[in-house]
LUMVEXMI-462571 format. One record per residue: x, y, z of N, C-alpha, C in turn. Coordinates in steps of 0.2 Angstrom, whole numbers, plus 5000, padded with zeros to 4 digits. Example, Ala and Ser with C-alpha at 12.3 -4.5 7.8 and 13.67 -1.06 7.14 Angstrom:
BEGIN
<rec><n_u>5066</n_u><n_v>4972</n_v><n_w>5039</n_w><ca_u>5062</ca_u><ca_v>4978</ca_v><ca_w>5039</ca_w><c_u>5066</c_u><c_v>4984</c_v><c_w>5039</c_w></rec>
<rec><n_u>5064</n_u><n_v>4989</n_v><n_w>5035</n_w><ca_u>5068</ca_u><ca_v>4995</ca_v><ca_w>5036</ca_w><c_u>5064</c_u><c_v>5000</c_v><c_w>5039</c_w></rec>
***
This chain:
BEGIN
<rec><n_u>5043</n_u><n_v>5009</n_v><n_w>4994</n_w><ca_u>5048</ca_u><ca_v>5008</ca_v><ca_w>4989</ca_w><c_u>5054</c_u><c_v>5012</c_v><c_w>4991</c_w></rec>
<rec><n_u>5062</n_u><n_v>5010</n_v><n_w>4990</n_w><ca_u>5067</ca_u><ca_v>5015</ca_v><ca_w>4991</ca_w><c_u>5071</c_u><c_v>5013</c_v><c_w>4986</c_w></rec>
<rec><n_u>5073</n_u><n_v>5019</n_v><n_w>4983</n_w><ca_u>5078</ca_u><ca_v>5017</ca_v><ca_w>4976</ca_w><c_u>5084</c_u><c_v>5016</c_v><c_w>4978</c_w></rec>
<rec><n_u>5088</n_u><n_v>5011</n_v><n_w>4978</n_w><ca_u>5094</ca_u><ca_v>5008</ca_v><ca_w>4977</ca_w><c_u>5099</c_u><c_v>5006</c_v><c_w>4972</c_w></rec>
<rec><n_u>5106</n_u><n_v>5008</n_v><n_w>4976</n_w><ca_u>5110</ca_u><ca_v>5007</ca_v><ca_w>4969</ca_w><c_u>5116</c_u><c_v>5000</c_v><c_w>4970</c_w></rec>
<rec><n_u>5113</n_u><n_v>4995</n_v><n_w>4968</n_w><ca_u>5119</ca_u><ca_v>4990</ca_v><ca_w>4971</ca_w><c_u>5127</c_u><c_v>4988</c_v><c_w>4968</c_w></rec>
<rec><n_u>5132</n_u><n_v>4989</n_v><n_w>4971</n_w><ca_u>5136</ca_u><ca_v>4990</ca_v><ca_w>4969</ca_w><c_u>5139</c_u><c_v>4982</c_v><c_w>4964</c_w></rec>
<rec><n_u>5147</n_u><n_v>4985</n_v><n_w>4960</n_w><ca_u>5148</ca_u><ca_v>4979</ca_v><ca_w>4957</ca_w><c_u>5147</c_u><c_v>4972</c_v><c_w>4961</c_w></rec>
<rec><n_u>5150</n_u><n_v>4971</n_v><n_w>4966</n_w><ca_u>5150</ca_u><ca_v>4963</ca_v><ca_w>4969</ca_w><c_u>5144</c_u><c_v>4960</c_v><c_w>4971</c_w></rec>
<rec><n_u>5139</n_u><n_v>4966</n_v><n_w>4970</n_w><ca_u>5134</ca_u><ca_v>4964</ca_v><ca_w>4976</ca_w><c_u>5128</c_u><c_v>4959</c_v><c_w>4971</c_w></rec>
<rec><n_u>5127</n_u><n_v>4952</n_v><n_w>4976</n_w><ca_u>5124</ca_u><ca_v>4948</ca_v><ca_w>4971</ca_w><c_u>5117</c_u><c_v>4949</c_v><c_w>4969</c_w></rec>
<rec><n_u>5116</n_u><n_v>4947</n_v><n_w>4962</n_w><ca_u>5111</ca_u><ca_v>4949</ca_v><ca_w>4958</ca_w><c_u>5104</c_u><c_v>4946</c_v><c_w>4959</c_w></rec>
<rec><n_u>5105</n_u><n_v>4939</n_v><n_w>4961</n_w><ca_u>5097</ca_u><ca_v>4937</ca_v><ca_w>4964</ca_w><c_u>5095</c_u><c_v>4939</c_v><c_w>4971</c_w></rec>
<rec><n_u>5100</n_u><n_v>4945</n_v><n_w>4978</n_w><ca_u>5096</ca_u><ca_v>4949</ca_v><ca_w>4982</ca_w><c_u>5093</c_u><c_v>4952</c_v><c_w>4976</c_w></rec>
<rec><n_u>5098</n_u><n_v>4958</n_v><n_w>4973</n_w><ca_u>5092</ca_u><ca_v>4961</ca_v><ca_w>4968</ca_w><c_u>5087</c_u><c_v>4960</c_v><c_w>4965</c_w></rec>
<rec><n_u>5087</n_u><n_v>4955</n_v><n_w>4963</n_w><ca_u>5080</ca_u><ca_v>4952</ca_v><ca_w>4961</ca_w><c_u>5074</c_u><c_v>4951</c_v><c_w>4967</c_w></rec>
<rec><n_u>5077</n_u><n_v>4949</n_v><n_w>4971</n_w><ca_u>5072</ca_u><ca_v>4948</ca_v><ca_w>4977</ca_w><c_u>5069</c_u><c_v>4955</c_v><c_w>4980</c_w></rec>
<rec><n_u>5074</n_u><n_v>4960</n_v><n_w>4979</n_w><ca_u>5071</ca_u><ca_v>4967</ca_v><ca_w>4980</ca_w><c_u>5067</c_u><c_v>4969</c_v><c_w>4977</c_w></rec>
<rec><n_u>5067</n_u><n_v>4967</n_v><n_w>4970</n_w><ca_u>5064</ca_u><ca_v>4970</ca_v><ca_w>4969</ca_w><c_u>5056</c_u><c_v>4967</c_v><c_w>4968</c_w></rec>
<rec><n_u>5057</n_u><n_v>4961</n_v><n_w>4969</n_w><ca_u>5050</ca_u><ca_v>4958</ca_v><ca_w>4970</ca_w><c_u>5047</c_u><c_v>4962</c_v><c_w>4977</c_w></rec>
<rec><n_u>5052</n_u><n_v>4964</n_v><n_w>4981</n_w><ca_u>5049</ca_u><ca_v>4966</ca_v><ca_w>4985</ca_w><c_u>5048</c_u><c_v>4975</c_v><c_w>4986</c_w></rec>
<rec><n_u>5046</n_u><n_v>4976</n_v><n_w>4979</n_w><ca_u>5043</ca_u><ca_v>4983</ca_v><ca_w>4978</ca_w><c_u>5049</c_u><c_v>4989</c_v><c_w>4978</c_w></rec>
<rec><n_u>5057</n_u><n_v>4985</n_v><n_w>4978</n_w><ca_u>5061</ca_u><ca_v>4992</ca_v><ca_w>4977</ca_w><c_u>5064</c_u><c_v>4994</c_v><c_w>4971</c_w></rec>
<rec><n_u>5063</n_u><n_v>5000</n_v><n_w>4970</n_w><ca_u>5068</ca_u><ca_v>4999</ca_v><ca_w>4962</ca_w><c_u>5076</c_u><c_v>5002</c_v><c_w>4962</c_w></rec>
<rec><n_u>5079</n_u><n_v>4997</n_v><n_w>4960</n_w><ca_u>5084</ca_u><ca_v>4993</ca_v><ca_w>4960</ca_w><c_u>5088</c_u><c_v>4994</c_v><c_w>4955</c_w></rec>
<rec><n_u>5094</n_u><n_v>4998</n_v><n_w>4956</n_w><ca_u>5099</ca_u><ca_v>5001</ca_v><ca_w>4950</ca_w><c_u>5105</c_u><c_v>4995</c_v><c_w>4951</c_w></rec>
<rec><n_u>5108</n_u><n_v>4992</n_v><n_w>4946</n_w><ca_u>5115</ca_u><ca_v>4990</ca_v><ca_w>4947</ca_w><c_u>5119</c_u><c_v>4993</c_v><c_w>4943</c_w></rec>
<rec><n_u>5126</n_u><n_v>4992</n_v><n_w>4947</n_w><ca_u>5131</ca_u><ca_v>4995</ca_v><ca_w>4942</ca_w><c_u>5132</c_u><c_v>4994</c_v><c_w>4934</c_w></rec>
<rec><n_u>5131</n_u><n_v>4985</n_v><n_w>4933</n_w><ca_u>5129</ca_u><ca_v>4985</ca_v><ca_w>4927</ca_w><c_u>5127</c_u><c_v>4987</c_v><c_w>4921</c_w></rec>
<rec><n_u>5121</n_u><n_v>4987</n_v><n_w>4926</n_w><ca_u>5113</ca_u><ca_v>4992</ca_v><ca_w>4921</ca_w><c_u>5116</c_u><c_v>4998</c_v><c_w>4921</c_w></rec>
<rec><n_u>5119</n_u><n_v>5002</n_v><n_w>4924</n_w><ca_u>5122</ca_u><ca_v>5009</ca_v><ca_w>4925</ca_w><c_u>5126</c_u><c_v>5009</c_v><c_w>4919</c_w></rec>
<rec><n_u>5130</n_u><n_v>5002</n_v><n_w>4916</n_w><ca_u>5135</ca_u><ca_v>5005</ca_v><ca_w>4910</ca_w><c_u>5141</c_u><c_v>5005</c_v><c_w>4915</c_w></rec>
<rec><n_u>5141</n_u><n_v>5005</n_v><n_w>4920</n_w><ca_u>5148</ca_u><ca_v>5007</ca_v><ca_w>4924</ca_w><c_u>5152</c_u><c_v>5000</c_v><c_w>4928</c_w></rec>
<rec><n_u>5151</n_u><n_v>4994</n_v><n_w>4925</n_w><ca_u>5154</ca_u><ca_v>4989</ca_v><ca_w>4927</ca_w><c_u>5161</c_u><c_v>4987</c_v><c_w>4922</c_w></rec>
<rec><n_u>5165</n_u><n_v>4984</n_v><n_w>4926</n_w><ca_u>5173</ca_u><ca_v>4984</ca_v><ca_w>4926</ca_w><c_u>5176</c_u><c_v>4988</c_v><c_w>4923</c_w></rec>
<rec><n_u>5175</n_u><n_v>4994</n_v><n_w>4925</n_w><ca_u>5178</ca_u><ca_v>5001</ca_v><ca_w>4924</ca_w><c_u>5182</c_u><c_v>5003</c_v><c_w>4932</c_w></rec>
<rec><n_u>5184</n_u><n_v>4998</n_v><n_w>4935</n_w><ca_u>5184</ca_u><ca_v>5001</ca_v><ca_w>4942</ca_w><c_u>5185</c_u><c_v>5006</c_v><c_w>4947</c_w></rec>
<rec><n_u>5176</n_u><n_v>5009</n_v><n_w>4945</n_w><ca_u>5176</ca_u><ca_v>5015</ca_v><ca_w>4947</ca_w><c_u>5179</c_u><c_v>5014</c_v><c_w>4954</c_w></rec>
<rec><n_u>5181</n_u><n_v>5020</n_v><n_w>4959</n_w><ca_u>5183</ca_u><ca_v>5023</ca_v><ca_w>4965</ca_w><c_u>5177</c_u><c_v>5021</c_v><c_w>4970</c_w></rec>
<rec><n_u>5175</n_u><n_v>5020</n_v><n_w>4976</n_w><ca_u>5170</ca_u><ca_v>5019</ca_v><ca_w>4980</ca_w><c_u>5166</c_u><c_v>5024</c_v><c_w>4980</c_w></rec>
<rec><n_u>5169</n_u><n_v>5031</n_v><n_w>4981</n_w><ca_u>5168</ca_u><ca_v>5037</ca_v><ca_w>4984</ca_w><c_u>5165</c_u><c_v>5039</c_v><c_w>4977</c_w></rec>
<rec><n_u>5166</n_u><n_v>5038</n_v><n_w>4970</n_w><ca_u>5164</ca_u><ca_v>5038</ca_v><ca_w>4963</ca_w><c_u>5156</c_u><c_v>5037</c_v><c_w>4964</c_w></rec>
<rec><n_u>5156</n_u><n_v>5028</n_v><n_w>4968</n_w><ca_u>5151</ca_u><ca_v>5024</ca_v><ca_w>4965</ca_w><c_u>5144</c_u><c_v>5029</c_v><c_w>4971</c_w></rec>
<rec><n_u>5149</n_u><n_v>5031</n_v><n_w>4976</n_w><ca_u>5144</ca_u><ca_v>5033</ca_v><ca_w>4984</ca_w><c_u>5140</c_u><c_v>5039</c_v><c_w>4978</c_w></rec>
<rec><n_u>5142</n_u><n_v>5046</n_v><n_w>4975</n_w><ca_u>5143</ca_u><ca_v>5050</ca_v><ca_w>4973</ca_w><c_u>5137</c_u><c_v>5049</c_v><c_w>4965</c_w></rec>
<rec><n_u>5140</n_u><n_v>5046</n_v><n_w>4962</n_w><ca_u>5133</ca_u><ca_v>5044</ca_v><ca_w>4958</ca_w><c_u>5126</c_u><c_v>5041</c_v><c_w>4961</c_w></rec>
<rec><n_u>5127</n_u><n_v>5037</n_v><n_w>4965</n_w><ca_u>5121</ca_u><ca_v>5036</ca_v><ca_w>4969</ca_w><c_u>5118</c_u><c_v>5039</c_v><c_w>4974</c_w></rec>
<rec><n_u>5119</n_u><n_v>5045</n_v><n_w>4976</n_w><ca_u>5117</ca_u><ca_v>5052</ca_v><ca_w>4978</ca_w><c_u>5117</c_u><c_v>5055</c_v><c_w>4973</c_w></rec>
<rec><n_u>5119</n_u><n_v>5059</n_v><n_w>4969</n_w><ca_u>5117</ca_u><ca_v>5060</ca_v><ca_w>4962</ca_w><c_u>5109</c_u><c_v>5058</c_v><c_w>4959</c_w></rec>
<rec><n_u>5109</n_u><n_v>5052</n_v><n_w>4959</n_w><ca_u>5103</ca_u><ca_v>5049</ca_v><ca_w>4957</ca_w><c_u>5099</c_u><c_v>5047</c_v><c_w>4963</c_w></rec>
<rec><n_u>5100</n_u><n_v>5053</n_v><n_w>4968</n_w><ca_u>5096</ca_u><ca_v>5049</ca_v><ca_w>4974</ca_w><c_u>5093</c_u><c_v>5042</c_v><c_w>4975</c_w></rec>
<rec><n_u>5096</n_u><n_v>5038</n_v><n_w>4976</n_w><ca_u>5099</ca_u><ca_v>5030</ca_v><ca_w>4976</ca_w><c_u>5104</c_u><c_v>5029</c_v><c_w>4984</c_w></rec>
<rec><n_u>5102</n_u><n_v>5026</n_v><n_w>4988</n_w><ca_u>5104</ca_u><ca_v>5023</ca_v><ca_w>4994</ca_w><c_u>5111</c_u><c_v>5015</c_v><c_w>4990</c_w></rec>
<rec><n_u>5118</n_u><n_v>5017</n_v><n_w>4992</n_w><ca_u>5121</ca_u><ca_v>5011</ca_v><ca_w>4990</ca_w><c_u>5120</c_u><c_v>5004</c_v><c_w>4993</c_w></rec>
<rec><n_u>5119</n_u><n_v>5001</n_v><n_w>4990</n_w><ca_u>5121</ca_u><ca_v>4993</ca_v><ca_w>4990</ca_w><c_u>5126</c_u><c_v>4990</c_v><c_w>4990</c_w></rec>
<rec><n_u>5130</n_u><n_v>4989</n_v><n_w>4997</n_w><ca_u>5136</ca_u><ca_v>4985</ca_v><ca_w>4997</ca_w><c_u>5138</c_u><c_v>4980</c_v><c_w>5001</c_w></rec>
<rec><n_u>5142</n_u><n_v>4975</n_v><n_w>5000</n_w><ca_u>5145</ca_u><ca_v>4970</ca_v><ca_w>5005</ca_w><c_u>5155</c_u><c_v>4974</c_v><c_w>5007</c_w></rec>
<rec><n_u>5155</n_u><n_v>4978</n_v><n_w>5004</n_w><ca_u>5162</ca_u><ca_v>4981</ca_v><ca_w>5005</ca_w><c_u>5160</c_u><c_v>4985</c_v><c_w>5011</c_w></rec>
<rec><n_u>5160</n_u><n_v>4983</n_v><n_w>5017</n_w><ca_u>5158</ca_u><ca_v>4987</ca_v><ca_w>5025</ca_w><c_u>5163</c_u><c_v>4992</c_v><c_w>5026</c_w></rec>
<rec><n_u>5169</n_u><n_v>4988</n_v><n_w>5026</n_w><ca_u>5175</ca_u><ca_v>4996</ca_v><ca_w>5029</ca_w><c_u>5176</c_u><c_v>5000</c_v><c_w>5026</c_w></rec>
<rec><n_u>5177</n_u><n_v>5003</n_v><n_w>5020</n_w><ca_u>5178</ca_u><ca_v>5007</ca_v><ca_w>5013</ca_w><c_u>5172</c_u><c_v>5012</c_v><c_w>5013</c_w></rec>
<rec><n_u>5164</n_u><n_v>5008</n_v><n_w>5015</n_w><ca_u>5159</ca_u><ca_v>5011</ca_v><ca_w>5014</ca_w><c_u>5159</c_u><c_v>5014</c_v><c_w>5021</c_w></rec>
<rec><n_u>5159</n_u><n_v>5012</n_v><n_w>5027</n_w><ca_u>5159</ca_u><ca_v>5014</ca_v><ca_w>5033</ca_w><c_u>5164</c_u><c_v>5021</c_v><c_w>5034</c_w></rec>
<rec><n_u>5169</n_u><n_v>5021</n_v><n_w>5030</n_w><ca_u>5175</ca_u><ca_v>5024</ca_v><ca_w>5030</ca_w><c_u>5172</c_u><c_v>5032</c_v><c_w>5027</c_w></rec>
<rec><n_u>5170</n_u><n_v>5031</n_v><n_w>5020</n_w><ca_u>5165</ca_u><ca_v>5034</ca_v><ca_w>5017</ca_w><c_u>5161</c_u><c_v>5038</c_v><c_w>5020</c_w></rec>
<rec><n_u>5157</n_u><n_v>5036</n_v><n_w>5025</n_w><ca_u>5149</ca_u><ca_v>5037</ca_v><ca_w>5028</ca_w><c_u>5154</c_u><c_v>5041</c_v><c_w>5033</c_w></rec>
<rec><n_u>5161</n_u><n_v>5041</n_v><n_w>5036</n_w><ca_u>5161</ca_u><ca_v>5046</ca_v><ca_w>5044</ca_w><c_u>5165</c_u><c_v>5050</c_v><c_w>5037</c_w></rec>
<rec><n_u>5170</n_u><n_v>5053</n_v><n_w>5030</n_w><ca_u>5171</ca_u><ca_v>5057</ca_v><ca_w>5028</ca_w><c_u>5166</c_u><c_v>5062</c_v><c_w>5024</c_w></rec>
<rec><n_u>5160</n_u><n_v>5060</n_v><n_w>5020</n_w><ca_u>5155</ca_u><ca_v>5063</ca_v><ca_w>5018</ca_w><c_u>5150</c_u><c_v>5060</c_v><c_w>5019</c_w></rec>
<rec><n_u>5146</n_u><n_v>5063</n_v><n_w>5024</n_w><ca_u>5140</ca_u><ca_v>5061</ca_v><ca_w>5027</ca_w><c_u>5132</c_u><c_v>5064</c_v><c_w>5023</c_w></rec>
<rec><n_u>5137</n_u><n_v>5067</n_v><n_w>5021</n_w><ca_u>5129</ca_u><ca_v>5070</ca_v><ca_w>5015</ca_w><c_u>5128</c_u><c_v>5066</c_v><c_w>5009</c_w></rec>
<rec><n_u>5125</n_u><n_v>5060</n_v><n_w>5010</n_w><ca_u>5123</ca_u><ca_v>5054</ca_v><ca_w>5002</ca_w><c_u>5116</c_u><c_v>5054</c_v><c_w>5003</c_w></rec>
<rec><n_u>5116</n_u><n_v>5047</n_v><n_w>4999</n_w><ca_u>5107</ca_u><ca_v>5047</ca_v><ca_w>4999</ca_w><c_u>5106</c_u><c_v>5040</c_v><c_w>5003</c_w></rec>
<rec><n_u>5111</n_u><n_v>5038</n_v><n_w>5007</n_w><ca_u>5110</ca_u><ca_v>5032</ca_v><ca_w>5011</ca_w><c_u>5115</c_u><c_v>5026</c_v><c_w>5007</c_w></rec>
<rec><n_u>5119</n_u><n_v>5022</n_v><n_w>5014</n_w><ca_u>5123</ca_u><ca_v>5016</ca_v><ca_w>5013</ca_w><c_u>5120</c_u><c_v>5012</c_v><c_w>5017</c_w></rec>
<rec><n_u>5118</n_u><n_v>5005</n_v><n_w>5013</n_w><ca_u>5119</ca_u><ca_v>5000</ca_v><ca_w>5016</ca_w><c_u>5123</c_u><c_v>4994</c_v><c_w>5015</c_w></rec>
<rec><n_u>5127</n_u><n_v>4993</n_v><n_w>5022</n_w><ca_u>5132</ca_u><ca_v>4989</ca_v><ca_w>5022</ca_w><c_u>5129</c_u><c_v>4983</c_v><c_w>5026</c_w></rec>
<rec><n_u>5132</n_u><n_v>4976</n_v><n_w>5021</n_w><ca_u>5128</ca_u><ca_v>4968</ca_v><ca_w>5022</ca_w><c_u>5132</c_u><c_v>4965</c_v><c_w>5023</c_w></rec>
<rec><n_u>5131</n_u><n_v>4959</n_v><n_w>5028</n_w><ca_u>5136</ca_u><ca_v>4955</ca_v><ca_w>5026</ca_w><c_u>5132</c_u><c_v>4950</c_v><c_w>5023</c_w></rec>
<rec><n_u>5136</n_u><n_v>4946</n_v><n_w>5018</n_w><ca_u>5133</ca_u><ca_v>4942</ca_v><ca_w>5012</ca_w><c_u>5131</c_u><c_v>4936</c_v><c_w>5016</c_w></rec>
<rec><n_u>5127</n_u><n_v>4932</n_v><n_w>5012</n_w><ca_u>5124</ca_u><ca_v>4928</ca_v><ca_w>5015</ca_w><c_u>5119</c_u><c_v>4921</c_v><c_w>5009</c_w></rec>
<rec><n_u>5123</n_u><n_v>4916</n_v><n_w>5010</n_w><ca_u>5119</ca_u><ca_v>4913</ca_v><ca_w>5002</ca_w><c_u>5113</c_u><c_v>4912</c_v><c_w>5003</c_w></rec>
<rec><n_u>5107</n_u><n_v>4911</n_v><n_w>5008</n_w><ca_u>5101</ca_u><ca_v>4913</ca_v><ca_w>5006</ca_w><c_u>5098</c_u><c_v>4920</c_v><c_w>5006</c_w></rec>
<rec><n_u>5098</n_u><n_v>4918</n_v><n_w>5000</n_w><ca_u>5099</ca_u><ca_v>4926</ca_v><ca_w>4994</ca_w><c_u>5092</c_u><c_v>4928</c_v><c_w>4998</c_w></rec>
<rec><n_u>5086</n_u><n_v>4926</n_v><n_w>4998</n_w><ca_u>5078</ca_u><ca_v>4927</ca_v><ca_w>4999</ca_w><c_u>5078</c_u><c_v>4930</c_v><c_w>5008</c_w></rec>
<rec><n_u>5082</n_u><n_v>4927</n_v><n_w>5012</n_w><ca_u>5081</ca_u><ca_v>4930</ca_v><ca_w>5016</ca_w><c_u>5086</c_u><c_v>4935</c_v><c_w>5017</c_w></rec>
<rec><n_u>5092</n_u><n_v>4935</n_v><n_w>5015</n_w><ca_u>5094</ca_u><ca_v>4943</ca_v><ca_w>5014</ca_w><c_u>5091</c_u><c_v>4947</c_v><c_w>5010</c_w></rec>
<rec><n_u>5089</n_u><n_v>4947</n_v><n_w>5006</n_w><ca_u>5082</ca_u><ca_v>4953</ca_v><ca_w>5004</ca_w><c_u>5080</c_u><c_v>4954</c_v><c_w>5008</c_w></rec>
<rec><n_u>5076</n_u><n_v>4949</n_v><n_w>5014</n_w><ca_u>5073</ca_u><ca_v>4952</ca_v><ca_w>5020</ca_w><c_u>5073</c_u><c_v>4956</c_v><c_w>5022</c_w></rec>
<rec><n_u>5079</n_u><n_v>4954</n_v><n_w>5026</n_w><ca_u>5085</ca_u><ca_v>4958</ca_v><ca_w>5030</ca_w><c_u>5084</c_u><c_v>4965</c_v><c_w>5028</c_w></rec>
<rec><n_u>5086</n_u><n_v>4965</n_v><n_w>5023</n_w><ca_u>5089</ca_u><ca_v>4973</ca_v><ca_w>5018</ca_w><c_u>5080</c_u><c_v>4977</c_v><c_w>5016</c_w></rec>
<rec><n_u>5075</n_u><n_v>4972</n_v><n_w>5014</n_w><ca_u>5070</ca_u><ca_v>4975</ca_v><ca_w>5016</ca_w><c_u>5067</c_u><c_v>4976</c_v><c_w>5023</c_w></rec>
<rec><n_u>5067</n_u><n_v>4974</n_v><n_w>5028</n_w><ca_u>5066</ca_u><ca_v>4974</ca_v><ca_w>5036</ca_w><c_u>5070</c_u><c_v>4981</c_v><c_w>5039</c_w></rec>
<rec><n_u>5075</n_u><n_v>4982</n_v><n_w>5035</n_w><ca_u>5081</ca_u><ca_v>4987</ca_v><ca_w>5040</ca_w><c_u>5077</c_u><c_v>4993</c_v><c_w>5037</c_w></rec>
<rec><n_u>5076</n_u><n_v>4993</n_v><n_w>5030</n_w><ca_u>5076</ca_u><ca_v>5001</ca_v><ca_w>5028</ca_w><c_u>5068</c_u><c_v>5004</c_v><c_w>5027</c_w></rec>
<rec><n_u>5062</n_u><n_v>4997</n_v><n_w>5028</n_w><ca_u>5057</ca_u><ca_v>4997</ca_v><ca_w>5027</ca_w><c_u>5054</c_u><c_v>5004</c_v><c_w>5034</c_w></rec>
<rec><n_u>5058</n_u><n_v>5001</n_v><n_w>5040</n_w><ca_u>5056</ca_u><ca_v>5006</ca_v><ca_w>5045</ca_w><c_u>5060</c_u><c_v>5013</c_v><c_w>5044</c_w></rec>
<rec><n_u>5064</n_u><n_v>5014</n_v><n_w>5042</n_w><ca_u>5069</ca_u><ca_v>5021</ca_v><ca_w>5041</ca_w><c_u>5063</c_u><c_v>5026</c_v><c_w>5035</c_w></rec>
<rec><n_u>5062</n_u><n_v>5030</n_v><n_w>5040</n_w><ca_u>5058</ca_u><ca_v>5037</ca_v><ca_w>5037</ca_w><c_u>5059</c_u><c_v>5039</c_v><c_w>5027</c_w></rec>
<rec><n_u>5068</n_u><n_v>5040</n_v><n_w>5031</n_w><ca_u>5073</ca_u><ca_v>5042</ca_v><ca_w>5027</ca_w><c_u>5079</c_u><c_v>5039</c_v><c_w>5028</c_w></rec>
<rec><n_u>5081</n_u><n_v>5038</n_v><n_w>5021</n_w><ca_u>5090</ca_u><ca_v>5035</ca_v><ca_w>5021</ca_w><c_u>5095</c_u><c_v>5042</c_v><c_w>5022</c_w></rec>
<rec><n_u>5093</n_u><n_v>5047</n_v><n_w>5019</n_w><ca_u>5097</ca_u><ca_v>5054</ca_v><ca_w>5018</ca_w><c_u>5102</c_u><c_v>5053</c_v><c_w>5023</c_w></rec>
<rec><n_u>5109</n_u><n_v>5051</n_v><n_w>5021</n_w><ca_u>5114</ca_u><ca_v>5054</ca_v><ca_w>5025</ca_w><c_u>5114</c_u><c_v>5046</c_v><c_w>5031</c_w></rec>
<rec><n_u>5110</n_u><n_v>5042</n_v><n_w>5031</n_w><ca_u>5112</ca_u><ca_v>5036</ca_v><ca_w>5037</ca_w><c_u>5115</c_u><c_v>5030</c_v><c_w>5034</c_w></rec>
<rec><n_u>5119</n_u><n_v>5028</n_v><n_w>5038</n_w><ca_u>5123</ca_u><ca_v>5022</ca_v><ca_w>5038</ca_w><c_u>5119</c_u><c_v>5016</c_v><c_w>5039</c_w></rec>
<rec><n_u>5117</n_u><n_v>5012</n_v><n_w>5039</n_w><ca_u>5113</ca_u><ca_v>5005</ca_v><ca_w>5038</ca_w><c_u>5115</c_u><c_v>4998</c_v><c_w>5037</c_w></rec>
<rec><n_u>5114</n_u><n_v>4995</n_v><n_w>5042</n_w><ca_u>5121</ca_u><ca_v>4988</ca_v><ca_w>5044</ca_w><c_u>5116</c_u><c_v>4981</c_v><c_w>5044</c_w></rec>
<rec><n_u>5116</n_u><n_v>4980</n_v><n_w>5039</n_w><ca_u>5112</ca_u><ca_v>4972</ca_v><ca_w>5038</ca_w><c_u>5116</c_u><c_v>4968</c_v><c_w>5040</c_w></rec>
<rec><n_u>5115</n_u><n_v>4962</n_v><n_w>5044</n_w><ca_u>5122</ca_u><ca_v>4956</ca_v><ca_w>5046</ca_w><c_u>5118</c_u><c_v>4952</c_v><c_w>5043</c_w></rec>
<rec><n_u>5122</n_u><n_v>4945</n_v><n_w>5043</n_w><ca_u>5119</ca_u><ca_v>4939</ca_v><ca_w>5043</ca_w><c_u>5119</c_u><c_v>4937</c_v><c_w>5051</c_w></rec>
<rec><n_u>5113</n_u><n_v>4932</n_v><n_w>5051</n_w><ca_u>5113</ca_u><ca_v>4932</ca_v><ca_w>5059</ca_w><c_u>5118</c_u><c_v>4925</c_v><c_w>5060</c_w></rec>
<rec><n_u>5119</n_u><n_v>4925</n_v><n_w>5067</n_w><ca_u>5123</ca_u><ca_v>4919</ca_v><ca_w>5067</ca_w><c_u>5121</c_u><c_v>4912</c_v><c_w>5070</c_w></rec>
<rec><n_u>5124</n_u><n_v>4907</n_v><n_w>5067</n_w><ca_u>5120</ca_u><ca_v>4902</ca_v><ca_w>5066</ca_w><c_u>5121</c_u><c_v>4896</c_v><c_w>5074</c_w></rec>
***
């Protein structure tokens, strides 16, 4: 199980599928902290904070992020994908073999068709 924290955009039935798939699963939401537009670097910073690995489709911003403060609790950047069940996978399959998220960047695509 790895604790995650999915950001505002990120869609709610991958989460759901995660967490069928044994991880426990923060939204910004459930945090209380939705359209308040926190700062990227805010949402990276509470999610380290609560050692939580973020959850996002915002790639450059979080990428950006991961080369100025490399000390989080893990980013994973996805590219969206409308089968909701196998992106879980995906984001289950990538992080399922990492020891540790501490501090790595982590790149779920969608595959091309």
């Amino acid at each position: 199980m790895v604790r995650l924290y999915a950001d505002e955009q990120f869609p709610f039935q991958v989460v759901e599928c995660l967490r069928e798939l044994a991880h426990d699963v923060l939204t910004v939401q459930e945090a209380g902290l939705a359209n308040q537009r926190i700062p990227d670097d805010e949402v990276l910073a509470f999610a380290s904070s609560n050692e939580r690995a973020v959850l996002t489709l915002n790639r450059k911003d979080f990428k950006r992020l991961h080369r100025l403060q490399p000390e989080h609790a893990g980013i994973i950047v996805c590219t969206d994908d409308s089968d909701r069940s196998q992106f879980a996978e995906r984001i289950h399959t990538a992080i399922s073999v990492q020891e540790s998220l501490r501090g790595k960047l982590i790149r779920v695509v969608r595959p091309s068709k």
